[in-house]
C-alpha positions as CSV (number, residue, x, y, z in Angstrom):
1,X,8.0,-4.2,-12.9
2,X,11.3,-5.8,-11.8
3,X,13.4,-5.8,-8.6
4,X,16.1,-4.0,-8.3
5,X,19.2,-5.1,-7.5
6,X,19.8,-4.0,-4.0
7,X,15.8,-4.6,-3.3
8,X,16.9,-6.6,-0.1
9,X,18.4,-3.9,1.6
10,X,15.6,-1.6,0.3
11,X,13.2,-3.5,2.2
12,X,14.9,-4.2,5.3
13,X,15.5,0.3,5.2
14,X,12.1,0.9,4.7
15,X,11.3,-1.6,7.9
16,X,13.3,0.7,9.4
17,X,12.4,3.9,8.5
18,X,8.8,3.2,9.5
19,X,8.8,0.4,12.2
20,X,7.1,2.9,14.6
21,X,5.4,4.9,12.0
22,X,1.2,5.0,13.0
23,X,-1.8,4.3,11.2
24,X,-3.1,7.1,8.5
25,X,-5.8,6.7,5.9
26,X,-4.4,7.3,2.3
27,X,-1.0,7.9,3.8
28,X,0.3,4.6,5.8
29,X,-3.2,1.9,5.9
30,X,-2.3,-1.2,4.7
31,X,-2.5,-0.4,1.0
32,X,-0.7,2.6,1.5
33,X,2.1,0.4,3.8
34,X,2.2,-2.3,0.6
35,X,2.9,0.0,-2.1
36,X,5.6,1.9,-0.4
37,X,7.4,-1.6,0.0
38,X,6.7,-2.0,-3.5
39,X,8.1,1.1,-4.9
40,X,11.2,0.4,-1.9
41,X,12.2,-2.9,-3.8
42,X,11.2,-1.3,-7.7
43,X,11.5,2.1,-7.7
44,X,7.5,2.0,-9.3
45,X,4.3,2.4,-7.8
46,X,1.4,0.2,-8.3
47,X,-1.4,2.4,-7.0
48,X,-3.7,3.7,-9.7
49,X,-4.5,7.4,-9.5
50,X,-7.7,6.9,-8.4
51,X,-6.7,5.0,-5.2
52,X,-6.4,8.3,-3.3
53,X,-8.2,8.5,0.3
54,X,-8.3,10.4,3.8
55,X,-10.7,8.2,5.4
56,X,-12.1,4.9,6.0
57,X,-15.3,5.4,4.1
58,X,-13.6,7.0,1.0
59,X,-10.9,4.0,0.9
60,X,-13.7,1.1,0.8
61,X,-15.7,3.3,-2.0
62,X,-12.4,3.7,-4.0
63,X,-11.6,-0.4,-3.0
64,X,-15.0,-1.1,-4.0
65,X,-15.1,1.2,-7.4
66,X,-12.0,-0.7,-8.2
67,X,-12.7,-4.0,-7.4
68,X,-15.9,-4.3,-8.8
69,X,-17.4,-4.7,-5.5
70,X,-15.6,-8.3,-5.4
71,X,-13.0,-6.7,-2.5
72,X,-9.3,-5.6,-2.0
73,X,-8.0,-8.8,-3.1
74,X,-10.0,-8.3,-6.6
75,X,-8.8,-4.6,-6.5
76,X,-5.0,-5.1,-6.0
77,X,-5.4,-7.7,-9.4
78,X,-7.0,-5.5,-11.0
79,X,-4.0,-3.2,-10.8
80,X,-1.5,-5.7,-11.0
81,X,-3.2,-6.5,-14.5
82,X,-2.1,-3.2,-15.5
83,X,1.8,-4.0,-15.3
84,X,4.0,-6.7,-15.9
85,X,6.1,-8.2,-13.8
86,X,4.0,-9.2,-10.9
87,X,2.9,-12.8,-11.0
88,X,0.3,-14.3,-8.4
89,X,1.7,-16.9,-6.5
90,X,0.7,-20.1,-4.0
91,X,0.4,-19.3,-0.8
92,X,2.9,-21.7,0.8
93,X,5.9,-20.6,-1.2
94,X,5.3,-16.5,-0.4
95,X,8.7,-15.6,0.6
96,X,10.3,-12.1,1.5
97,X,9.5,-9.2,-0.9
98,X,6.1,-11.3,-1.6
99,X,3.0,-9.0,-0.7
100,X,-0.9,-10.2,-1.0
101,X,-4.3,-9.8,1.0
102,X,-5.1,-11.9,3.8
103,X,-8.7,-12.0,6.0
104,X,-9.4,-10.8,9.6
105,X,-12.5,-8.9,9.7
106,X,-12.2,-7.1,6.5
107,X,-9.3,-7.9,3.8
108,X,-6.1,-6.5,4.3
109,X,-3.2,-5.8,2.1
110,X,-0.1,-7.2,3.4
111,X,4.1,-7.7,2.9
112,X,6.1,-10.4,3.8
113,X,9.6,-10.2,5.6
114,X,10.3,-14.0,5.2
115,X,8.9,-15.1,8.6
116,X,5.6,-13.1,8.4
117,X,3.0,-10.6,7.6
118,X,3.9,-6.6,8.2
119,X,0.8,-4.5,8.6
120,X,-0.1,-1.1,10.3
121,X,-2.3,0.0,13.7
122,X,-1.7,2.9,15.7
123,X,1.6,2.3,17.2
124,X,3.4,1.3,13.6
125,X,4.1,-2.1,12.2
126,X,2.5,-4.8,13.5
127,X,3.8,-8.4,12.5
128,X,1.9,-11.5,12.3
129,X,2.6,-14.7,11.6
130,X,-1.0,-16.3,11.7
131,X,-2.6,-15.3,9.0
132,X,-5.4,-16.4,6.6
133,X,-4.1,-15.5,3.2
134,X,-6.5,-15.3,0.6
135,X,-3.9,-14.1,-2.6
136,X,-0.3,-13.5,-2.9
137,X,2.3,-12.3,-5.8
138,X,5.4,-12.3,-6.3
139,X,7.3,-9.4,-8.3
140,X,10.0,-10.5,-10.5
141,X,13.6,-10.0,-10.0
């Protein structure tokens, strides 16, 4: 998995195209939100086939399944171990493009726009710049 080129302005579109777009299990939670900036900036997708969902209770059993019951953080290595490309990184150097799973009540899958987190809740994208991050990568390129 690489970068393209023009990944930039393919992230800064998909902001865009979705900034008011609302919450929707197995369509636009935060996995769902994460991949789609991931296949914006390489044109691949990281979800396994198996991550599909169309509710809370059937995305922690998939999470869980895949995770080995260690969490989403676990799960989304797990995957990543499947490609190349994607490189885990420190937490004080993530950077814009950089995704990773950070901790409120549950873990959350997250992207970064250079100055902070972008999730989703009911009204669209929510951005947060406190957050405790518990893993991050980096996709080359």
């Amino acid at each position: 998995m690489k970068k393209l080129p023009h990944w930039e302005l393919e992230f800064d579109a998909t902001v865009n195209r979705n900034l008011y777009r609302p919450f929707n299990w197995g369509e636009w939670d935060c996995v769902h939100l994460t991949n789609t900036f991931i296949k914006a900036m390489t044109d691949e997708d990281l979800l396994p086939e198996e991550w599909s969902w169309s509710n809370k209770e059937q995305a922690l059993q998939s999470i869980l399944k895949y995770g080995k019951g260690e969490g989403l953080a676990v799960a989304i290595q797990n995957a990543i171990d499947l490609k190349e490309g994607i490189n885990e990184i420190d937490k004080s150097y993530i950077s814009k493009g950089d995704f990773g799973v950070h901790q409120e009540e549950t873990e959350l899958a997250f992207v970064f726009d250079g100055f902070a987190s972008l999730g989703t809740d009911k009204d669209g994208l929510v951005i947060d710049s406190d957050i405790k991050v518990i893993k991050a990568w980096r996709i080359d390129g």
